[in-house]
RODO-2510 file (C-alpha; in nm, 4 decimals, decimal comma):
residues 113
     n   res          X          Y          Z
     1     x     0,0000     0,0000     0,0000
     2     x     0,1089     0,3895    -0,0264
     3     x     0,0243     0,6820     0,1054
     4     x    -0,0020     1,0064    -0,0898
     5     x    -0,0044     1,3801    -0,0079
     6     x    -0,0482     1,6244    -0,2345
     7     x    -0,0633     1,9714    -0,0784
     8     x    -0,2877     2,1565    -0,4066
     9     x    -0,4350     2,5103    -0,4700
    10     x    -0,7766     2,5044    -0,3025
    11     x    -0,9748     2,6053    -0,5895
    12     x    -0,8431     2,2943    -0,7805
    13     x    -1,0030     2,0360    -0,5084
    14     x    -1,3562     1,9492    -0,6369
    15     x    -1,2132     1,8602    -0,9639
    16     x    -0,9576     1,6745    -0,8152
    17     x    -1,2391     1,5156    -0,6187
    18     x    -1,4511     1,3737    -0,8950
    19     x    -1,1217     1,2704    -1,0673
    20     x    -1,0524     1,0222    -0,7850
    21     x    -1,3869     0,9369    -0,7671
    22     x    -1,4099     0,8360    -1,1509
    23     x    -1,1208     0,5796    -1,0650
    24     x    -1,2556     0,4509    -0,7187
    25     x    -1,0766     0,6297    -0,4966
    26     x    -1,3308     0,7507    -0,1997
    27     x    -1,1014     0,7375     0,1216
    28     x    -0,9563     1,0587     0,1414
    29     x    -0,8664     1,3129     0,4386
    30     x    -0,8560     1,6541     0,3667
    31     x    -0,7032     1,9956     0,5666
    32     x    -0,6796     2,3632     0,4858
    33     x    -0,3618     2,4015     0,5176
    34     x    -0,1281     2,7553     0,4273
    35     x     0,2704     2,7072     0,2534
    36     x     0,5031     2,8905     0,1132
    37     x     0,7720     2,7895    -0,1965
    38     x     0,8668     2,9638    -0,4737
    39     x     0,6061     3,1862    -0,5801
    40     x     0,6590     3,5584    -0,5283
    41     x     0,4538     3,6700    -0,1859
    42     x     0,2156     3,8770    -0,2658
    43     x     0,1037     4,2233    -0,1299
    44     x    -0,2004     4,2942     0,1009
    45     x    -0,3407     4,6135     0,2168
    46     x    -0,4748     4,6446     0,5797
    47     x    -0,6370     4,9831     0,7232
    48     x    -0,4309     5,1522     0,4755
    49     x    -0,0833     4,9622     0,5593
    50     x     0,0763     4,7317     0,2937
    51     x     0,2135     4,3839     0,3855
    52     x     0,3360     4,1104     0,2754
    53     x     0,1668     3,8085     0,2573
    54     x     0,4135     3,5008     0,3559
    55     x     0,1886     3,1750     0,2993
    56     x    -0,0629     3,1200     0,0704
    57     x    -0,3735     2,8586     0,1115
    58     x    -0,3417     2,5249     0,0369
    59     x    -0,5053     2,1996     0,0561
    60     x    -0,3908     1,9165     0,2005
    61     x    -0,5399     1,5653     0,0713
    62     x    -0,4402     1,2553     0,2188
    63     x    -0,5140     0,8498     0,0720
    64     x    -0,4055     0,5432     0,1442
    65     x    -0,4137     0,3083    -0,1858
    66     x    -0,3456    -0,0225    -0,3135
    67     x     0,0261    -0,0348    -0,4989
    68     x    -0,1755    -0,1146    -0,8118
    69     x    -0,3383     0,2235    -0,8076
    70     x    -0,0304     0,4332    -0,7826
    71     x     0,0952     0,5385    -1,0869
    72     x    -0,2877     0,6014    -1,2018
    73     x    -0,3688     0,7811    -0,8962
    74     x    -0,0376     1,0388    -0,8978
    75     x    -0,1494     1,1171    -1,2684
    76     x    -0,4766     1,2021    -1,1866
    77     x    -0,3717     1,4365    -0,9223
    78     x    -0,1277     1,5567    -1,1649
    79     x    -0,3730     1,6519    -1,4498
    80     x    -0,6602     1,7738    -1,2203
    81     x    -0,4481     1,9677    -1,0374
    82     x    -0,1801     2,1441    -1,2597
    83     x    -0,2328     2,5111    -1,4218
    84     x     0,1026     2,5391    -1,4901
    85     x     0,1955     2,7960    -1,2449
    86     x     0,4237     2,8226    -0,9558
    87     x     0,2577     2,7251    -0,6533
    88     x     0,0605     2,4265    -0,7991
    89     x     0,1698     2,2129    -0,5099
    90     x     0,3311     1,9118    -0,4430
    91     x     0,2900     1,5012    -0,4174
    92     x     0,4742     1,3070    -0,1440
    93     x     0,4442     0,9431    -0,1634
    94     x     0,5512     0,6999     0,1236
    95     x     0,4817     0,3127     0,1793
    96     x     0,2784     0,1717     0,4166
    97     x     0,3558    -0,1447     0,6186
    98     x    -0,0566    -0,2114     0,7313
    99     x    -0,4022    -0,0813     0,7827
   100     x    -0,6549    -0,1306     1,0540
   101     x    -0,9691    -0,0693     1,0407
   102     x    -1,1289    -0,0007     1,4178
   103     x    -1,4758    -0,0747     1,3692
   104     x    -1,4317    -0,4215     1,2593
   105     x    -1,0540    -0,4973     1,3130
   106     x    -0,9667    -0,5739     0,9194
   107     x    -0,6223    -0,5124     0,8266
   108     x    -0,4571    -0,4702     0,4570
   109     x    -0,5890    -0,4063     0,1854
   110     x    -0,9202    -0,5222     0,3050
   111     x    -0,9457    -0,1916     0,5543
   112     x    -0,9297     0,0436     0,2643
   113     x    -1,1559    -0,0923     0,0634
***
């Protein structure tokens, strides 16, 4: 099994959403989350004093998959996800040993499923 992050721009969650959906992928946590990288910070205006703006707002979406899902899965998030602009986000991708599932005790692939 893996585990995938992908911290994405907010606005491009939904249609990351049905994406995942479209190839059975319905386990997923999600945060608001803020970053910064290497887009330029931007400049804000409060009460009539600039600042700067040092993280922007992100998403974070956690899944735990099946090995045979992985490539698919990373382009998905790739395509859905991708403007082409700095700041798009990033994918981190780690294995997992097992799975439990507390409600009935399954383990493996059986508890993400």
């Amino acid at each position: 099994m893996k585990k995938i992050e992908a911290i994405i721009r907010p606005e491009q969650f939904q249609q990351l959403r049905i994406k995942l959906l479209e190839i059975g992928i319905d386990g997923l946590t999600v945060y608001e989350a803020a970053g910064c990288g290497k887009q330029r910070k931007k400049q804000g205006v409060f009460r009539g004093n600039p600042f700067e703006l040092q993280l922007e707002p992100k998403v974070k979406v956690e899944m735990v998959i099946r090995k045979s899902l992985y490539e698919q899965t990373i382009q998905v998030i790739i395509e859905a996800c991708s403007t082409g602009q700095v700041g798009d986000g990033k994918i981190f991708v780690s294995d997992v040993e097992d799975v439990y599932r507390i409600r009935t005790g399954e383990n493996g692939t059986q508890a993400i499923i």
